[in-house]
N, C-alpha and C positions, 0 to 999 in steps of 0.2 A: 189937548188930547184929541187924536182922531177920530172922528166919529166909527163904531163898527163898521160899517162896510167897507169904510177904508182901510182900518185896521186888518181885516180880511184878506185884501189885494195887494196889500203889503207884503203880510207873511207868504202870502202864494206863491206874489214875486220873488222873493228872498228863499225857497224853497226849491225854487224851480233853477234859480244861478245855482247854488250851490250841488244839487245835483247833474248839474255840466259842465262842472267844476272836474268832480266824481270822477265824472265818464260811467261807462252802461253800468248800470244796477247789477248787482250779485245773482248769475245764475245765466246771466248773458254773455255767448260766446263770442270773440273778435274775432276778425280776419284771422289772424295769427295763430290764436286756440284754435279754430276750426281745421284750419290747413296742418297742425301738430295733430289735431286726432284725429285725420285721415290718412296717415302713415302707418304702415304696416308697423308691426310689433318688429321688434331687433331679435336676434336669435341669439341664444348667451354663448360669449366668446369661450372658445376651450382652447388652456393653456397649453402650452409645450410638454408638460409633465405630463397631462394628460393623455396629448394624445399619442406617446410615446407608451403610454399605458396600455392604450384602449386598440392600439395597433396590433395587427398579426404582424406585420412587417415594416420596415425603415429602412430604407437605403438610397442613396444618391445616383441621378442617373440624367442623360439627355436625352428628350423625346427624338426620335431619328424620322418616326412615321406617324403619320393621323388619318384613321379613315374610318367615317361615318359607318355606325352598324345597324343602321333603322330606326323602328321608330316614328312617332308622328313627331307635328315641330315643336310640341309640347313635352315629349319624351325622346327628346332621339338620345341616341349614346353613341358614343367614340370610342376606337379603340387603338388605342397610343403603345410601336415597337419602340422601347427604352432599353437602352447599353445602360447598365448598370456597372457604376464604378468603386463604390463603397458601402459594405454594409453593416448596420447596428443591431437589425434585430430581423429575425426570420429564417434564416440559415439558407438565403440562397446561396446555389451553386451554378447558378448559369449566369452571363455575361444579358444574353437578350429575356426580357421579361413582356407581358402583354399586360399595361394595366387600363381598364375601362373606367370611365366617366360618364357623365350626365350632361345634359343639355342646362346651361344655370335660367331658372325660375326668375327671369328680373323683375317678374309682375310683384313680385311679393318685396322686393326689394335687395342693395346690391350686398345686405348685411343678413341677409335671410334668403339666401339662391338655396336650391336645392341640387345642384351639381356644378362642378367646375368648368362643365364646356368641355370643346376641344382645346386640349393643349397646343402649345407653338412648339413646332418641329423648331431642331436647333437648340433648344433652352432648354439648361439645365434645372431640375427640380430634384429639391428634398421629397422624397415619397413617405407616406404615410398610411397604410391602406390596409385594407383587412380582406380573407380569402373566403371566395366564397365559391358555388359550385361551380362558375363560369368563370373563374378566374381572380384576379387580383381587383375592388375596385377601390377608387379616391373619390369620397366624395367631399362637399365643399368643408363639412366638419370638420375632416379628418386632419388639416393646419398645412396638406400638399401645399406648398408655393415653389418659387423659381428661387436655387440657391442666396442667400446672403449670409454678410460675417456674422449676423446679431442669430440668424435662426440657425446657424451651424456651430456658433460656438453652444448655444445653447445644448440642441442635441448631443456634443461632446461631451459637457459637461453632465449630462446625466446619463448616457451609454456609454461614454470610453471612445474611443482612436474608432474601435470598428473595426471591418478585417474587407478582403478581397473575395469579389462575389466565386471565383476560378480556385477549386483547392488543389496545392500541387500535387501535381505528375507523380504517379508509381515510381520507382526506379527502376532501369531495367539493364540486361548484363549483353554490352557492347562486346565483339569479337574486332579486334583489330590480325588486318594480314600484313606480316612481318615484312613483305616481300615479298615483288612480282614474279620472282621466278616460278615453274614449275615446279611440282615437287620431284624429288632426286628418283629415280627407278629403283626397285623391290634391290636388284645387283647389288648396287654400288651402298644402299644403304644397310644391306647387310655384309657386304664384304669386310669389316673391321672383327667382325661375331664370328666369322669364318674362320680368319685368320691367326685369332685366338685358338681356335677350335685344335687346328692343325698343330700349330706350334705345343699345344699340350699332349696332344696324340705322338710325336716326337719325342718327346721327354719323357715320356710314357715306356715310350721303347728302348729308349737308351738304357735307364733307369733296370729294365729287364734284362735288357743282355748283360750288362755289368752285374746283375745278380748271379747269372751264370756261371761265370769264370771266377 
């Protein structure tokens, strides 16, 4: 049997292994926890349904133009000319549209931007944007991205086909000319009305004298 003291330096050492066994004591953060909660919070993702819901408008378009509208580099905004070529929802009726954007917030993270940036001229996007006193804007909520099959078949499937942003043309009443000729002079187009005319004035007087006799 070991004497106390011994006994003592035992259990310490035997206390002390199994605790570095462990690894750190409960309440102590690693490398790994610390570096996870110094990430920005995720911003909660909105569905297709939604923001199909939460939209003033929906329709398919290529950015043609992009040009910076002011703004510090903290806020600047863009404003992107789109050819609109399909639409779901909104009732436009013009082909070119003006939709603005946001400069995206990357401090906060690329899951928590606060605007889409400027768009890429050329590239087609689903729009998704709501109207406000300055115009149409997309901001990064709003599910805007560059057309594909999975985000297009979706929008069909909860709006329909969609229609054409151009509604058709009036009808209106075409005059076709028969024929280069001039028209015929007053004479010659009344000369058939004439000749009638006479011929009954003749008959007229026949008809008289043969009463006579």
């Amino acid at each position: 049997m070991l004497p106390v003291p011994g006994l003592r330096r035992t259990l310490a050492t035997a206390l002390l292994g199994a605790a570095c066994v462990a690894g750190p004591v409960a309440g102590t953060a690693g490398p790994a926890s610390a570096a996870r909660a110094a990430l920005p919070p995720q911003c909660p993702a909105v569905t297709v349904q939604d923001a199909t819901r939460q939209a003033d408008a929906v329709f398919r378009g290529t950015v043609e133009t992009v040009t910076r509208a002011g703004g510090s580099s903290g806020t600047a905004r863009y404003d992107q000319e789109v050819t609109v070529s399909r639409v779901w929802k909104g009732g436009l009726s013009t082909e070119q549209v003006g939709v603005r954007t946001q400069r995206a917030d990357r401090s906060r993270g690329p899951d928590c931007a606060t605007g889409l940036g400027g768009l890429t001229v050329g590239t087609e996007y689903l729009f998704f944007v709501d109207r406000r006193a300055d115009g149409w804007i997309a901001d990064a909520a709003s599910r805007t991205a560059p057309v594909d099959d999975q985000l297009l078949g979706q929008v069909t499937r909860l709006l329909g086909s969609g229609t054409t942003p151009v509604p058709p043309q009036a009808e209106t009443a075409e005059f076709t000319r028969v024929a280069d000729s001039e028209p015929a002079p007053l004479t010659r187009t009344a000369a058939p009305g004439l000749a009638m005319v006479i011929v009954g004035l003749l008959g007229l007087a026949v008809v008289r004298r043969l009463g006579r006799r």
